[in-house]
N, C-alpha and C positions, 0 to 999 in steps of 0.2 A: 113602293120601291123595292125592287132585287139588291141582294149584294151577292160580287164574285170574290172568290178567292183572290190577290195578288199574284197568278203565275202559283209557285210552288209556296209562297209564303201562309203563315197564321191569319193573315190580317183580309179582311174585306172592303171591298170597292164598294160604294152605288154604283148601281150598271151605267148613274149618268153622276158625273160630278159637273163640279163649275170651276171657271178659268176666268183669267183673269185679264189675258189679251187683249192686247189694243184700249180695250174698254175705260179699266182704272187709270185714273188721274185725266186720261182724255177725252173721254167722254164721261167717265162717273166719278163723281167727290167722294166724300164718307160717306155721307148719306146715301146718296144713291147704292153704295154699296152696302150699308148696313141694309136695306131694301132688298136688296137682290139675294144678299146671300142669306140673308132673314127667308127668303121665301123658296129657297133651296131647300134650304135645313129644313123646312118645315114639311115637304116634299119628301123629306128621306134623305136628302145628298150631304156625303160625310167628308168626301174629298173636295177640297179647293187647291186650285194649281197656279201657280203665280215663277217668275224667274226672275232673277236679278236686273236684268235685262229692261224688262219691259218697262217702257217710261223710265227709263236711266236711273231705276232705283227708286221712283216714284210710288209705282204699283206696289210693290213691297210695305211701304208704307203707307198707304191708303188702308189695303188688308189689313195692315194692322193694326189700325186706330179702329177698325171696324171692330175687328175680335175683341178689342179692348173693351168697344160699346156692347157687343151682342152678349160679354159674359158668359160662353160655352163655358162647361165642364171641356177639359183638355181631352179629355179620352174619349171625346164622343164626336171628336171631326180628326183627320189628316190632312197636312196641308205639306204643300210640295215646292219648294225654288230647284233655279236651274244655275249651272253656273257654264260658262265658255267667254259669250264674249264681252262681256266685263262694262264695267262704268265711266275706267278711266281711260283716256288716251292716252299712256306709258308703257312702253315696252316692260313686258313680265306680266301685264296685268290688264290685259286684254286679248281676244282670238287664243287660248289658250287653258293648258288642262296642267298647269306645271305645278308642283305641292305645294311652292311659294301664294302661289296667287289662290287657289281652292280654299286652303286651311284661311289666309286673309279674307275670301269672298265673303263662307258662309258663317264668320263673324259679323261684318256687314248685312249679309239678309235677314240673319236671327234680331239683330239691334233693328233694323227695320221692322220688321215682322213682330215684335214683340215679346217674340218667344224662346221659352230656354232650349227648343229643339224642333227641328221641322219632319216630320213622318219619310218624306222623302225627298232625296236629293240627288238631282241626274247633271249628268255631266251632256253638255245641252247639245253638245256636235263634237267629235270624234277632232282630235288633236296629233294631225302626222308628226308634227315637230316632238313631240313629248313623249317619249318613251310609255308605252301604256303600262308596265309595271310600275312607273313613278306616278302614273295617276290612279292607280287599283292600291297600290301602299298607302296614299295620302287620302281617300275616300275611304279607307279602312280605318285608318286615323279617327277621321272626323268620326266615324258611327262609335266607335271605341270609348272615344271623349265624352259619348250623347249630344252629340250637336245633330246627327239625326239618326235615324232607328233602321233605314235601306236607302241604298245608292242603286240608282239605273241610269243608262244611258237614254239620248234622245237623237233620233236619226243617223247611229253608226249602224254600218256596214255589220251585215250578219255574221261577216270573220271576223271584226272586232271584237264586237263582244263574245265570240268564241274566244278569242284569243285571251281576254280581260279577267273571261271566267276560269280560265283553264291556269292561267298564274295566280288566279286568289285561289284554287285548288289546291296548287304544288305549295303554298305558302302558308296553307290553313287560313287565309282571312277572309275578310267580309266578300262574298261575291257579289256583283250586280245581280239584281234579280226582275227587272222591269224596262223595257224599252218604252219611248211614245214617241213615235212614226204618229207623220199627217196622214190620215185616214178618210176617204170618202168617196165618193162615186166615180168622182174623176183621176182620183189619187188612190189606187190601190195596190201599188208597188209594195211595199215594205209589209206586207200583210198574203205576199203571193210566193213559189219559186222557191227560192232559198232558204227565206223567211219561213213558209210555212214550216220545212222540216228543222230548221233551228227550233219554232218554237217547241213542236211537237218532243227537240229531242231532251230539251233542256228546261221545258215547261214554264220559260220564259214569259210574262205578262206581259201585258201592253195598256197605255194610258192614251186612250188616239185623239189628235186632237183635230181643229178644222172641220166636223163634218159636216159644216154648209158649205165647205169649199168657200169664205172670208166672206159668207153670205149671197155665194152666186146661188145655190140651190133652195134659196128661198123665193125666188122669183122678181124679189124686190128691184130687177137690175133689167129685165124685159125688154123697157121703155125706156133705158138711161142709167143714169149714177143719178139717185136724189141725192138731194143736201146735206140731210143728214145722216147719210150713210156713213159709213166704212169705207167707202171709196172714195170720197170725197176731204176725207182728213189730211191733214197735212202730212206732207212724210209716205204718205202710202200712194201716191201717186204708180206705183211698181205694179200695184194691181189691178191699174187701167186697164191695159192690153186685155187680160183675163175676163173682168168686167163685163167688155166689151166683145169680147167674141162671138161673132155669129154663127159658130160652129156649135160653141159649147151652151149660148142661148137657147139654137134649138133642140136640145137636148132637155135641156130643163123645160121648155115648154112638152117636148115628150112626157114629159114625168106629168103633166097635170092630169091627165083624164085620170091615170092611177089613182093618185091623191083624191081626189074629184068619188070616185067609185068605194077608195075603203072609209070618207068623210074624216079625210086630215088634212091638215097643209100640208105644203111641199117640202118647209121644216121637220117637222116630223116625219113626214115619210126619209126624208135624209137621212134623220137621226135612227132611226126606229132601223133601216136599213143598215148603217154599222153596228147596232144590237145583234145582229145576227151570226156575224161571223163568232165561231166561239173560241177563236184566239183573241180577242178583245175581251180584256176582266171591266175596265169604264169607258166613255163615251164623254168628251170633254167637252161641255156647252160652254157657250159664255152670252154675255146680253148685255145691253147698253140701256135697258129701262125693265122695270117689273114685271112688264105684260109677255114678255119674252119669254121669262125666264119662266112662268107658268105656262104659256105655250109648249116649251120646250121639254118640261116634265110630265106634260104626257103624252109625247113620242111612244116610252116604254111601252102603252097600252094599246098601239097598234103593232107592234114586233110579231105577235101571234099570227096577226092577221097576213103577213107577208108570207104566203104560199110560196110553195118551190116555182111553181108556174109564175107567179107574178115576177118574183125572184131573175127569172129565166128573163120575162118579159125587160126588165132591168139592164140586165147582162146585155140584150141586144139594143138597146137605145145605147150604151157607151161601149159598143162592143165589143165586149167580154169573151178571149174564150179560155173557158174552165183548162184549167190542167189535169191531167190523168190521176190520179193518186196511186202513189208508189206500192 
C-alpha cells in the first residue's frame, strides 16, 4: 500500500481507503464488518469513511462496535463522518450546515462511533441557506474542542470552498483542507475545469468516492440487476435508470478487452484508473463481503500498468476531451 499526503496537510491517506455506503447495517452487521475492515487494515488501508447519514445513524454505529471489536491503536487509522442532511425530520436539524445542528450532529457521530474524535469531518453538501462564515466558525469550533483534527467539504462548488477558505484566512481559523467529489469514469466533473486550477492553487485533497460508479463498472449489471446487488436494495430503486442504461452498458463492456489484456477486472481496472489522477490523495472502496474487499486492494498493483495510450484508449470509450493546460 502507497500513502499521499492529505492535500497540503501532515497526515497520510492509503491511496485506497474503505467506506462505508450503503453497505453497513444493510447489507453488513458487525461481523461482517469487523471482516472487511480486518482485511483492509491488513492490506495497508488507514482511512475509513462513514457519515451520519448513512442508514440514519446506523452505519455510525456498526463502525463502531467494529473498532471496539478490532482494538486498533487510535493513531494507526483515520476515520471520517459527514454531516448535512441529518437524522431527524425537524426544522434546524436536517438539509443544513447551521452551528446549532453541526456542533449537536458530531456529538451524535462521536457517541455512535465510539470515539473521543474523528480525523475528519466534511460538511457533506454545501448549505445556500446558512451563511458559510457561520459554518467555517462552527467547524472551527468543533476542531478546537478535539472532536475532530480537519474539516472538508463534500461536493461544494469550487467558489465555495474558495470562498470558505478565504474567511477562515481573514479570521486566523481552522481552514477546510479536503473535498470528496464522486469520482470515476463516467463522473469526472469535480476533478476537471475549475476544480483542476482550484486544487492546483490551494493544494486542496480529495477523498473520491463511488469509483465503480454504485457498481455499474464492475460489469455485474451486463445482464440485469441480480438479487443481491446494490440495485436491487430497498431505497435505491434511483439507481435503476443508471443500472440499466444501454448507453453507459456499452461502455463498460468496452472496458473489457482492456481488463481482459492487463489480467484485472473491470473493478480494478476502475479503481486503479482514479489512482492516476494525481489530484486524488485516496480512492474510496467500499464492499458488501470479504472477497471484495481483497479484490479491490489490489487494483493499486495495476495503476503502473495504465499507459498514457491505454489511458487515451479510456478517454475515447467515454468520450473524454482533455483540456489545454494553462
Amino acid at each position: 500500500m502507497k500513502y499521499r499526503h492529505l492535500g497540503k496537510t501532515g497526515i497520510q491517506v492509503s491511496e485506497l481507503s474503505f467506506g462505508s455506503w450503503v453497505t453497513f447495517h444493510n447489507q453488513a452487521g458487525v461481523a461482517s464488518a469487523v471482516e472487511m475492515m480486518g482485511a483492509a487494515y491488513e492490506a495497508g488501508v488507514n482511512f475509513f469513511d462513514n457519515a451520519e447519514v448513512y442508514a440514519g445513524g446506523k452505519s455510525e454505529s456498526v463502525m463502531g462496535e467494529a473498532l471496539k471489536e478490532l482494538k486498533w491503536e487510535r493513531g494507526s487509522y483515520l476515520v471520517s463522518t459527514k454531516l448535512f442532511w441529518g437524522i431527524h425530520e425537524e426544522v434546524n436539524r436536517k438539509n443544513t450546515l447551521n452551528r446549532k445542528y453541526l456542533l449537536e450532529g458530531i456529538t451524535g457521530s462521536l457517541e455512535r462511533l465510539q470515539l473521543d474524535y474523528v480525523d475528519l469531518i466534511y460538511c457533506h453538501r454545501a448549505d445556500p441557506s446558512t451563511p458559510i462564515e457561520e459554518t467555517v466558525w462552527a467547524m472551527h469550533n468543533i476542531i478546537e474542542w478535539g472532536q475532530a483534527l480537519y474539516w472538508g467539504t463534500s461536493e461544494w462548488a469550487a467558489s465555495e470552498i474558495t470562498e470558505a477558505i478565504q474567511i477562515a484566512e481573514r479570521h486566523h481559523l481552522h481552514k477546510p483542507v479536503v473535498e470528496q467529489p464522486q469520482y470515476n469514469m463516467f463522473e469526472q466533473g469535480r476533478l476537471t475545469g475549475d476544480y483542476v486550477r482550484f486544487y492546483k492553487n490551494y493544494g486542496y485533497g480529495t477523498t473520491t468516492w463511488s469509483p465503480l460508479a454504485s457498481g455499474l463498472l464492475t460489469g455485474k449489471y451486463q445482464n440485469g440487476i441480480p438479487q443481491d446487488s446494490r440495485g436491487s436494495l430497498k431505497g435505491y430503486q434511483w439507481l435503476h435508470d443508471t443500472l440499466t442504461d444501454a448507453q453507459k452498458l456499452a461502455k463498460v463492456a468496452a472496458l473489457m478487452p482492456i481488463a481482459q489484456k492487463l489480467g484485472c477486472t473491470l473493478s480494478q481496472l476502475a479503481i486503479a484508473w482514479c489512482l492516476k489522477n494525481p489530484f486524488v490523495s485516496t480512492v474510496i472502496t467500499g464492499a458488501s463481503r470479504v472477497a471484495q474487499v481483497h479484490e479491490n486492494m489490489k487494483a493499486a498493483d495495476f495503476a503502473d500498468a495504465l499507459t498514457p495510450a491505454i489511458m487515451a484508449d479510456i478517454d475515447v470509450i467515454f468520450e473524454v476531451k482533455k483540456e489545454e493546460e494553462d
